[in-house]
C-alpha positions in Angstrom: -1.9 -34.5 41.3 -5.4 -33.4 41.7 -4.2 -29.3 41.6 -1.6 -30.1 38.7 -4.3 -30.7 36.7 -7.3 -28.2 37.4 -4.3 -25.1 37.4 -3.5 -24.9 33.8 -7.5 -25.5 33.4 -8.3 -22.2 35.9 -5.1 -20.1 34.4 -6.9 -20.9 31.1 -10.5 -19.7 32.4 -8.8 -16.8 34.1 -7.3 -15.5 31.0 -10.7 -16.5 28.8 -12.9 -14.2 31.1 -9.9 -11.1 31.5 -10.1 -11.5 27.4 -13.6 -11.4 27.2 -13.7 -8.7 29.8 -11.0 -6.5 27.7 -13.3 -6.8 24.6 -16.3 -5.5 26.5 -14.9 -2.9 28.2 -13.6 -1.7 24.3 -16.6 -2.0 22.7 -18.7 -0.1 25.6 -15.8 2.8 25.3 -16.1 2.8 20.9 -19.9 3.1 21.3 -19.8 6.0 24.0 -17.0 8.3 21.8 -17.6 6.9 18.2 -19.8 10.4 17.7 -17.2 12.6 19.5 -13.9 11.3 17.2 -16.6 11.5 14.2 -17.1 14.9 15.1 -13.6 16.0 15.6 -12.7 14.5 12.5 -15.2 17.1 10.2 -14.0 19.5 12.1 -10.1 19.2 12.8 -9.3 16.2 9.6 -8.3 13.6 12.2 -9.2 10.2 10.9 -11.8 9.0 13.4 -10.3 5.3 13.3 -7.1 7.1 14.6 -8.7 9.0 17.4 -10.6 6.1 18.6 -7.9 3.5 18.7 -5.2 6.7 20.4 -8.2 7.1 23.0 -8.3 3.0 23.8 -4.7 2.9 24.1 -3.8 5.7 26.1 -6.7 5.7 28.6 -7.0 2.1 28.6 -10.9 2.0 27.3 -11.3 4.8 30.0 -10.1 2.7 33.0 -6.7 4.5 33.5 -6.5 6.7 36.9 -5.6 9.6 34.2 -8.7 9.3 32.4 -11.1 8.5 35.2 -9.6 11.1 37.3 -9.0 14.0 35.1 -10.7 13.6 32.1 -7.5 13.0 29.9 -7.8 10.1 27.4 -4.6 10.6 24.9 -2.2 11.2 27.6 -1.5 15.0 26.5 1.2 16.3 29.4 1.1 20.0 30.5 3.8 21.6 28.6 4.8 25.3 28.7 1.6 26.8 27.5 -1.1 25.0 29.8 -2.6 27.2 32.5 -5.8 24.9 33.0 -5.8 22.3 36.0 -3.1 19.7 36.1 -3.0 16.3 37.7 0.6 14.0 38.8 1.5 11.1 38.6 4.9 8.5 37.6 5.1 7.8 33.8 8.4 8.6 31.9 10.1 11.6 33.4 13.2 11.5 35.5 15.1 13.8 37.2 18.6 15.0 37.4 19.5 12.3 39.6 17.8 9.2 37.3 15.1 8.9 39.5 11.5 8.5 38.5 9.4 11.3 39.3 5.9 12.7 38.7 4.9 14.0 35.8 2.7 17.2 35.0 -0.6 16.2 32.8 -3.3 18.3 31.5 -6.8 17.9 33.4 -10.3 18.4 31.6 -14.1 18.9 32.4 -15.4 15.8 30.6 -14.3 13.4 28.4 -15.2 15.2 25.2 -13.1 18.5 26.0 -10.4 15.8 25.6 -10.9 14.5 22.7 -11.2 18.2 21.4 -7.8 19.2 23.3 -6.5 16.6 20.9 -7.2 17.8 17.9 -5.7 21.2 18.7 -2.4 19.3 20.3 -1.9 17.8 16.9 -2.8 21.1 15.0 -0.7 23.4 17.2 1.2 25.8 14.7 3.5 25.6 17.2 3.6 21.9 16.6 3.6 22.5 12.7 7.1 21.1 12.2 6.1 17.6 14.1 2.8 17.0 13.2 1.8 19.4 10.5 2.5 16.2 7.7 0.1 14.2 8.8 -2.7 16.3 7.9 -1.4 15.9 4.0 -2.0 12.4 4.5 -5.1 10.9 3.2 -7.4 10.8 5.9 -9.0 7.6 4.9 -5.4 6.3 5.2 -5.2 5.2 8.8 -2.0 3.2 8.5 -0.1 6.0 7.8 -1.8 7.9 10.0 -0.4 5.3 12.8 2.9 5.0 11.3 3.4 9.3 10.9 2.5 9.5 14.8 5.1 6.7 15.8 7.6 8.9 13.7 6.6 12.2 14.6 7.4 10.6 18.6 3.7 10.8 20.0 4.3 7.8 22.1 7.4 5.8 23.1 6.8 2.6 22.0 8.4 1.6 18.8 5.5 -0.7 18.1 3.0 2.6 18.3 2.0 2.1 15.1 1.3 -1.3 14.6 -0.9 -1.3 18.1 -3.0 1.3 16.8 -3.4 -0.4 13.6 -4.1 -3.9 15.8 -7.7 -1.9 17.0 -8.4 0.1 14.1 -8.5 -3.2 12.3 -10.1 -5.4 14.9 -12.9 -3.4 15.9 -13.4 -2.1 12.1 -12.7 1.3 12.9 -11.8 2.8 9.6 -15.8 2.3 9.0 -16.0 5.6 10.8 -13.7 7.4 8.7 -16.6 7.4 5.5 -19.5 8.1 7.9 -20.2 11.6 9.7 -22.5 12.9 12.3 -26.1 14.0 10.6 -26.1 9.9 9.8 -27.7 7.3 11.8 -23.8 6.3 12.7 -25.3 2.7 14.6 -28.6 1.4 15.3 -29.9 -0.8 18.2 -26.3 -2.4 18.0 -26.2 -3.9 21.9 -26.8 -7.9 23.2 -28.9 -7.3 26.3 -30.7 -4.7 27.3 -30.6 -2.6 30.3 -27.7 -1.4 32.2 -25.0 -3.6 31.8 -25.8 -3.7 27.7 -22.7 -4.2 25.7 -22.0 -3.6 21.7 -21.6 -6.6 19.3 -18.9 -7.4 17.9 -17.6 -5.3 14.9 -19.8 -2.3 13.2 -23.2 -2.6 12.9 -26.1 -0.5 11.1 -29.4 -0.2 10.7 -32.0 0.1 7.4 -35.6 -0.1 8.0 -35.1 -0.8 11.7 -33.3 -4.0 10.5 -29.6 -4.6 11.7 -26.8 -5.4 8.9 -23.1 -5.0 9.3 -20.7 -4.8 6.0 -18.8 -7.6 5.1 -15.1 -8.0 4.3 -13.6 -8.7 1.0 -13.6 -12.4 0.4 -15.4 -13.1 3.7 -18.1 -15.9 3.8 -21.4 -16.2 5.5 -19.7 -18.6 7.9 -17.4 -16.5 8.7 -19.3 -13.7 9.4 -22.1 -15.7 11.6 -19.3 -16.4 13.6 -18.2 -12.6 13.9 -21.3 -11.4 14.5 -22.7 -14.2 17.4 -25.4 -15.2 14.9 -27.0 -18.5 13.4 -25.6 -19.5 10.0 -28.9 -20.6 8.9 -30.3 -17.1 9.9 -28.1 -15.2 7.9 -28.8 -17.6 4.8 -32.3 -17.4 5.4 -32.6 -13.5 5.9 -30.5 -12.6 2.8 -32.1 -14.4 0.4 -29.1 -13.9 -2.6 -26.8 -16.2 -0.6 -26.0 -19.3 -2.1 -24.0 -21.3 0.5 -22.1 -20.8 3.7 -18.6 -21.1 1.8 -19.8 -17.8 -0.9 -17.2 -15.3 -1.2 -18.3 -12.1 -0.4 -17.7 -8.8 -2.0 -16.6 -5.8 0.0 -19.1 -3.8 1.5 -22.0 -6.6 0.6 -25.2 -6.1 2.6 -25.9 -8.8 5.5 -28.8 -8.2 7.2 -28.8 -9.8 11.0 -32.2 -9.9 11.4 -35.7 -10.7 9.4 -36.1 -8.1 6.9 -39.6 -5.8 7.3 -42.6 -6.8 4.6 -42.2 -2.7 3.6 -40.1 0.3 3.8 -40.8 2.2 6.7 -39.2 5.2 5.6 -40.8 8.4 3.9 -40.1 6.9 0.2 -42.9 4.9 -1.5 -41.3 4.0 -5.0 -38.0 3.0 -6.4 -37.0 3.5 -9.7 -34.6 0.5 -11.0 -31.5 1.5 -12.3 -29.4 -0.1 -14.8 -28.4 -3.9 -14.2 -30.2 -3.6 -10.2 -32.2 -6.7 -9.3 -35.2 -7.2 -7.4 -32.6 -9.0 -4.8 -31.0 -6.2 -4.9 -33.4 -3.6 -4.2 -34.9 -5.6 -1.3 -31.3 -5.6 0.3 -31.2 -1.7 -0.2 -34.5 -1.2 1.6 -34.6 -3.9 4.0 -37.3 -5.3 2.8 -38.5 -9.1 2.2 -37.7 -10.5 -1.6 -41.1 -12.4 -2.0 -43.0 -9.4 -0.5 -41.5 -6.9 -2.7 -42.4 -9.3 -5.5 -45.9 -9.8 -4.3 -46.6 -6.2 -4.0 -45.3 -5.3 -7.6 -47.4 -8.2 -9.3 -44.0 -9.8 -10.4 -43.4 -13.6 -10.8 -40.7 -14.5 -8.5 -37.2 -14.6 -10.3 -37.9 -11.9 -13.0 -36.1 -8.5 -13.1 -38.3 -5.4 -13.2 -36.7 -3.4 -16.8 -35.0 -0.2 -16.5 -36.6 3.0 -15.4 -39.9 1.2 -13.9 -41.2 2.1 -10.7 -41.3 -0.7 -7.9 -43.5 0.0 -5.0 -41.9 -0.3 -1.4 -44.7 0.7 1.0 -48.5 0.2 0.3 -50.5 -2.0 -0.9 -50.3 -4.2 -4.0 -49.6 -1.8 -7.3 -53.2 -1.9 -10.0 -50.6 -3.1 -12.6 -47.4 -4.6 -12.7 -44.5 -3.1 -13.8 -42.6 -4.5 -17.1 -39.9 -6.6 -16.9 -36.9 -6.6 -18.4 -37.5 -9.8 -20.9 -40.4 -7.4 -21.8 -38.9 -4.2 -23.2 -36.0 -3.3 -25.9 -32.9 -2.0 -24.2 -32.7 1.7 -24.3 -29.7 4.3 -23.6 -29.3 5.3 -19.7 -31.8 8.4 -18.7 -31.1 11.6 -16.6 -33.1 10.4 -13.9 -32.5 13.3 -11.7 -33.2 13.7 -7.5 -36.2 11.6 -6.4 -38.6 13.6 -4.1 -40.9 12.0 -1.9 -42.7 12.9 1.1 -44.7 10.3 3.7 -48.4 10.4 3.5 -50.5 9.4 5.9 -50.1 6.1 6.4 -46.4 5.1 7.8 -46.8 1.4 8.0 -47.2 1.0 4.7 -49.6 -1.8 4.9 -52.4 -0.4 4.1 -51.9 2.6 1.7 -55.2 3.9 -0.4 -53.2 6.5 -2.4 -51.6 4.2 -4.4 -54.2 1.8 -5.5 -54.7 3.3 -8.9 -51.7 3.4 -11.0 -52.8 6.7 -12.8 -49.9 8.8 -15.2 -50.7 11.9 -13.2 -48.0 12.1 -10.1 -49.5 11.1 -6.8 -50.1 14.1 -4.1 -46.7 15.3 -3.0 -44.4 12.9 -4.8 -42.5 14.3 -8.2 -42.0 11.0 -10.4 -38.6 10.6 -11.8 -38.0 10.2 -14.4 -41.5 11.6 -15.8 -42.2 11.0 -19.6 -42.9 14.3 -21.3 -46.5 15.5 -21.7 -47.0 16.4 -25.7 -50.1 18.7 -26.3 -50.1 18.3 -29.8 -48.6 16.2 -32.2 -44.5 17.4 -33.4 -45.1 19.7 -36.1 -41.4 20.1 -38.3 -40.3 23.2 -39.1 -37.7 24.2 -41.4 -34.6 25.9 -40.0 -33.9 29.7 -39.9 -30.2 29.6 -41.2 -28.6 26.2 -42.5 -30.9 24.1 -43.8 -29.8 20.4 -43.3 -31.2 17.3 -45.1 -32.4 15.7 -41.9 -32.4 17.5 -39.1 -32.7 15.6 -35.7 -33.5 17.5 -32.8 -31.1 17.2 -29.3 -32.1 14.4 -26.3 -31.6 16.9 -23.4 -30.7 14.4 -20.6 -34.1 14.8 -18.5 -36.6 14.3 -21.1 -37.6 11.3 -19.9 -37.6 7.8 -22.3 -40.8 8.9 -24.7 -38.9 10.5 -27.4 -38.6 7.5 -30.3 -34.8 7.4 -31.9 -34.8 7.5 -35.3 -33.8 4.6 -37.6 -29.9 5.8 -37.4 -29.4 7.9 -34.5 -26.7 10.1 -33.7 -24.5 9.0 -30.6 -26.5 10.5 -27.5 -24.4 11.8 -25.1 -23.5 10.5 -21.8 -26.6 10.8 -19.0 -25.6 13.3 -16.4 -27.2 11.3 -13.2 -27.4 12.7 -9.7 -27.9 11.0 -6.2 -29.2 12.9 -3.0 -27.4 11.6 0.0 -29.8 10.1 2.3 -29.1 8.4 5.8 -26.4 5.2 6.1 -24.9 6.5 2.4 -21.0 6.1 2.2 -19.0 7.0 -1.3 -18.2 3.4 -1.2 -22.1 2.1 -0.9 -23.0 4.9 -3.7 -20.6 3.7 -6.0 -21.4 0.3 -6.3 -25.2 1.5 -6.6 -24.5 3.2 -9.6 -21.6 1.0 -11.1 -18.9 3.9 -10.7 -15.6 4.3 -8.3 -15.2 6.1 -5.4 -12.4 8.3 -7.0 -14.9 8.8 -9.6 -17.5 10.3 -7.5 -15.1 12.5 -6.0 -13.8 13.8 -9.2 -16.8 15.0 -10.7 -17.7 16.9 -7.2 -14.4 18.1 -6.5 -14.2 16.2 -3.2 -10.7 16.1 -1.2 -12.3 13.1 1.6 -14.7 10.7 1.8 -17.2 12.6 3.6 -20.8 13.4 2.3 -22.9 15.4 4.2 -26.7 14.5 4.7 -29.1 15.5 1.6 -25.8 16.5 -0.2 -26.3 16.0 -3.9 -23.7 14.4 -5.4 -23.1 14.2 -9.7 -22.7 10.0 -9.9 -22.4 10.0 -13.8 
């Protein structure tokens, strides 16, 4: 009676710790080849997601004898045309007789050689009639990506497909697909450290040496403590916008998994605050505490700096405080053009002399944008060449700055031309929401075909 009871209780531990086992083993293998697939994807259009989740599956997170043995993680068999090393062993090939025999596969140096081999399997002209579709596929599109390889007979399952789409989707794959290789693709994303270190679950980054991971559409706080291993109260009490544990989030929204930092640690000093941004917000995009960026900008706490300020994110307190929004009239959207800053000598950003005196002149090697224009003498009108007209009113070009006063019936301005500089962790998707504009939008006015930005690429966003 005794053993009746404690089986079912061991099968049930058994299969908890082979789960739990699968799950580390699949996150080890996604951290060791997310760089590889992210590379093969900017240079042969294969969706990273896709590459990753073929790898897991075929090579069993590395584990199969084919991949430990000779290097082959997607199953690729010899074929007609290989003349590199081989290895054999049973899988799906019979002979004349019905019986099960060994088949021929391809064997590589390394790993990565393999993941490379599959990129040119797939883009074989000699392949062109079985896979050659796939690469008109969008290749943000990872379902039909999975579904075009189940037809196209890459594997012989007839649940190909939907198993590939079963990882992409668990382990948040199709994050990869928007990032590439000159970004910081994961930060210190592991549990313990040492040897046996594992990743956490799902895709994590890192801003300011602070780790965040993306949330899902709709997804609460509670939800995503639990998917990330962390304390519901730390969550709330690091992201300081978060209302309650049961707050629908938006996609993409910002959750930082640990403290932010009191400053930014990176080469910027100012931030210049865009239409409808909050000081909320801006701390989220730096990773950087809400009452500390506050207290170093002279701001009461709750206010919202106006547009086109400056709000200082490293160094000490500011001489004056920058105007809020309650303060100033509304005025139409500047050009305000790429922000270049350099780090001075201090990179903690505590303690920061430089910036102590809030003077109109720009600091030593930062260009201030937008910069108000510098009038030597007062406007003097002059009457025109050619058509006289009864009141004429000079152009705004788009990066004259905010000094220039409208007069009392102003002709429609037209539309601010604004530009963004791709910096580190920057995804079309982040971008867009930054500047209140669409993915698809961004890509029209650049003429992008994909989702993927290159570091210091500089992008038209309006």
């Amino acid at each position: 009676m005794f053993s009746k009871t404690v089986s079912p209780l061991l099968f049930l531990l058994f299969f908890s710790l082979a789960t739990q086992a699968q799950e580390d083993d699949r996150l080890r293998y996604i951290d060791q080849f997310k760089e590889i697939a992210i590379r093969e994807m900017e240079r042969a259009g294969i969706p990273a997601s896709i590459k990753l989740a073929q790898a897991i599956l075929e090579s069993n997170s590395g584990k199969s004898d084919l991949a430990r043995r000779a290097n082959n993680h997607f199953g690729i068999k010899c074929g007609n045309d290989w003349n590199g090393k081989t290895f054999y062993k049973k899988d799906d090939d019979y002979n004349e007789e019905g019986k099960l025999v060994e088949s021929c596969f391809r064997s590589y140096k390394n790993p990565e050689m393999s993941f490379i081999a599959h990129s040119e399997f797939l883009r074989d002209p000699a392949k062109q009639y079985r896979y050659g579709f796939l690469f008109r596929l969008d290749p943000t599109d990872y379902k039909a990506w999975a579904e075009g390889l189940r037809r196209a007979g890459y594997a012989t399952s007839a649940n190909y497909s939907l198993k590939l789409i079963d990882i992409i989707e668990r382990y948040q794959l199709n994050f990869y697909d928007s990032l590439t290789t000159a970004e910081v693709i994961a930060g210190e994303d592991v549990i313990n450290e040492g040897e046996d270190a594992v990743v956490r679950p799902g895709l994590e980054f890192e801003n300011n040496d602070v780790r965040y991971v993306l949330a899902k559409a709709g997804e609460t706080p509670n939800e995503l403590a639990i998917r990330t291993a962390t304390r519901l109260s730390s969550i709330l009490d690091y992201n300081e916008g978060l209302s309650s544990r049961n707050q629908q989030l938006a996609e993409g929204t910002v959750i930082y998994l640990q403290p932010k930092r009191n400053s930014f640690r990176g080469k910027r000093k100012w931030h210049y605050v865009k239409e409808g941004e909050t000081m909320y917000e801006i701390s989220q995009m730096y990773g950087i505490k809400l009452d500390r960026l506050y207290n170093r900008n002279k701001l009461p706490a709750n206010t919202q700096p106006a547009v086109n300020e400056r709000i200082k994110i490293r160094g000490c307190k500011v001489s004056s405080r920058p105007k809020m929004r309650s303060e100033v009239t509304p005025v139409a959207p500047v050009n305000e053009g790429p922000i270049i800053e350099v780090p001075d000598e201090n990179e903690d950003g505590e303690i920061d002399f430089e910036g102590e005196v809030d003077l109109p002149e720009k600091e030593p090697g930062e260009v201030k944008q937008p910069a108000p224009p510098v009038k030597e003498q007062p406007p003097v009108k002059e009457p025109p060449v050619t058509q006289p007209t009864p009141t004429p009113t000079p152009p705004v070009k788009p990066d004259e700055g905010f000094g220039e006063k409208e007069p009392v019936t102003p002709a429609p301005a037209p539309p601010a031309v604004i530009y963004h500089t791709v910096q580190k962790g920057d995804t079309l998707y982040n971008i867009s929401r930054r500047y209140d504009t669409t993915v698809e939008g961004i890509k029209s006015l650049n003429g992008l075909t994909s989702n993927l930005i290159s570091l210091g690429q500089r992008l038209r966003v309006k």
